[in-house]
C-alpha positions, 0 to 999 in steps of 0.5 A: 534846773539841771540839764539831766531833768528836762529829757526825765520830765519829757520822758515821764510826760509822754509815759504818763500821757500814753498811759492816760490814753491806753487807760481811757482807750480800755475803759471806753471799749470795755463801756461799749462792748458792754452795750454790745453784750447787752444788745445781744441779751435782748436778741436772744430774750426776743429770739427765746420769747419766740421759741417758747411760743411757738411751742405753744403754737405746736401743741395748739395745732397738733389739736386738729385731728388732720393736721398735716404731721410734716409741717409740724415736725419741720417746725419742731427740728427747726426749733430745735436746731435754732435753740442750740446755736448760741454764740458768746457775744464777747468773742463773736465771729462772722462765721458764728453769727451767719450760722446763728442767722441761717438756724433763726432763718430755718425757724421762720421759714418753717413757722411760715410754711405752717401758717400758710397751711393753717389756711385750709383749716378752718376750725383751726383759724377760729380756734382763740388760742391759736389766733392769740398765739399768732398775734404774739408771734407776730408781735414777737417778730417785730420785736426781734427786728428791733433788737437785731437793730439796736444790737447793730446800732450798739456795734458801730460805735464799738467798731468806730472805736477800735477800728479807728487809728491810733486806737487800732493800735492798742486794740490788738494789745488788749485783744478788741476786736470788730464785731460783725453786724446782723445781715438779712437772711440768705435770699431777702434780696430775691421779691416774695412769690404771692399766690392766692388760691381760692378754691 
């Protein structure tokens, strides 16, 4: 064997090798980042369930003839607000998913004020639509909660993969960046305020 080929075949083993793992590093991401972008469809399909509902929601209490009108109209902006913020799940950003968050934390909030003041109406609780309504909104909050996880879920191992070394290398080549998780709301931290008033 000449002296010239063995540095040739070392230099196409290690070309070939660092190919093979750039090539396996890509497909692997882009597997992962598919589960991501899955992952976040269902947020928003949980997150859209929500929205149709509460319409239907609205328009079952605005049937009471002295509803309070402010409490509607804070849900139907917050609604409103909620349906425009949308992010594309291959580029997302911390700042996008917060903004994204507080829209979605708006909507809840208002749908709570609204519930609490549907206790002073009592035609309004009897009401089956309304009560059928509310099952399923409630039903629809949990599913939310279980795709925000199984969309945090489906991250980690996307981030394990592109933000551990050597992969951080070439994925900064073929722009893989983290992706952030859910976080709970602004102010979950703080303990719930409870009052009862039976009068």
């Amino acid at each position: 064997m000449k002296k010239w080929l063995i540095p040739v075949i070392i230099i196409v083993v290690v070309i070939f090798g660092l190919y093979r793992w750039a090539v396996g590093f890509n497909n692997n991401a882009v597997k992962l980042n598919e589960n991501v972008s899955e992952a976040w469809g269902n947020v928003q399909t949980s997150y859209q369930r929500r929205n149709d509902l509460i319409g239907n929601l609205v328009n079952t209490v605005k049937g009471a003839a002295d509803f309070e009108r402010k409490t509607l109209t804070d849900v139907i902006e917050a609604r409103s607000k909620a349906t425009q913020t949308t992010i594309d799940p291959t580029n997302i950003t911390p700042e996008q998913l917060k903004q994204f968050n507080e829209a979605q934390g708006g909507l809840s909030s208002a749908l709570s004020r609204l519930l609490v003041t549907v206790e002073r109406y009592p035609e309004l609780k009897a009401n089956e639509n309304f009560l059928k309504l509310q099952d399923e909104l409630t039903s629809t909050e949990n599913t939310i909660q279980t795709a925000r996880t199984r969309y945090n879920e489906a991250i980690k191992p996307f981030n394990n993969h592109v933000k551990t070394f050597p992969n951080s290398i070439l994925a900064g080549l073929f722009n893989f960046d983290g992706k952030p998780y859910f976080d709970a709301e602004a102010g979950a931290e703080k303990p719930v305020d409870v009052e009862f008033d039976f009068n």
